[in-house]
C-alpha positions in Angstrom: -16.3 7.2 -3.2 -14.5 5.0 -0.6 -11.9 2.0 -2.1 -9.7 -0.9 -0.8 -6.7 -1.8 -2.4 -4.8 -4.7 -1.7 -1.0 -4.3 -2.0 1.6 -6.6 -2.5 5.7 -5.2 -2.7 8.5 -7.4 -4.3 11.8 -5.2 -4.5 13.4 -8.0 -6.9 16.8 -7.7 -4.7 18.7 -9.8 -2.1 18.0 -7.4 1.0 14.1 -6.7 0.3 12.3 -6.2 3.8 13.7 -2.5 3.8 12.6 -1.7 0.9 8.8 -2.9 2.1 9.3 -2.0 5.7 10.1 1.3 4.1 6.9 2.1 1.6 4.6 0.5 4.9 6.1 3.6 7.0 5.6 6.0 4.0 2.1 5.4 4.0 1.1 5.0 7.4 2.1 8.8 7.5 -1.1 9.9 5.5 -4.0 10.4 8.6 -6.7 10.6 6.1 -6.0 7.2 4.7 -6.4 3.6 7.4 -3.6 1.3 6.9 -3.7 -2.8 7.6 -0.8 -5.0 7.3 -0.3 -8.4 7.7 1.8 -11.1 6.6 0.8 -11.1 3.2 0.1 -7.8 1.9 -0.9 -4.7 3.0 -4.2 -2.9 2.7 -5.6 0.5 2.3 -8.6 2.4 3.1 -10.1 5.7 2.3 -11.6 8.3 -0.3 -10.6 7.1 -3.8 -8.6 11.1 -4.4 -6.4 10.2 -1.3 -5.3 6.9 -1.6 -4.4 7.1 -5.2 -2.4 10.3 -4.0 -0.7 8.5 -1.4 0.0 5.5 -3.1 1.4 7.4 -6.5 3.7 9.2 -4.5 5.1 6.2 -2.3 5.2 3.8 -5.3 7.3 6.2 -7.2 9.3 6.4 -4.6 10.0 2.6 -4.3 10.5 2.4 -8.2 13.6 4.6 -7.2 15.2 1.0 -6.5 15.9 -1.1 -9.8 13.0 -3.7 -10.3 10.5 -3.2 -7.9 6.9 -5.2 -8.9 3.9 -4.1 -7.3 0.5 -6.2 -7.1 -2.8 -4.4 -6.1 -6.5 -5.1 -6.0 -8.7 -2.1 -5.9 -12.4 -2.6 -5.1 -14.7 0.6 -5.2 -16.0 0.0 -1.5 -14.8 0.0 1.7 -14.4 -3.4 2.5 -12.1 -2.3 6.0 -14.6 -4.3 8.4 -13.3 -7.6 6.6 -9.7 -7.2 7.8 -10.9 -6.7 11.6 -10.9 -10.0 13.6 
């Protein structure tokens, strides 16, 4: 089963593009998972089993820093074509 989550990073601290420039690099390194950013959020595509990997690994990670919220959307299909222009 394919999904598309929807991801939205606040590390509750003064100097918080790091932090989020950071977790976007960290999962941009998985080749079996397709990665779309924009100015809001950033979205993720790919087999259910890998993306929940990837994204259990790098939001641990980011919880490393005191009072980081995380917002996602998951939707069991791949809805990928919707964020091409």
């Amino acid at each position: 089963m394919n999904v598309s989550v929807d991801i939205s990073y606040y590390p509750l601290k003064e100097e918080f593009i790091p932090p989020i420039k950071n977790f976007i690099l960290r999962v941009n390194q998985y080749p079996d998972i397709d990665v779309v950013t924009n100015g809001m959020s950033t979205q993720v595509f790919g087999s259910y089993d890998l993306v929940m990997k990837a994204l259990t690994t790098e939001i641990k990670k980011s919880f490393e820093i005191p009072h980081s919220v995380f917002v996602l959307k998951i939707v069991n299909a791949d809805l990928q074509e919707y964020t091409r222009d």
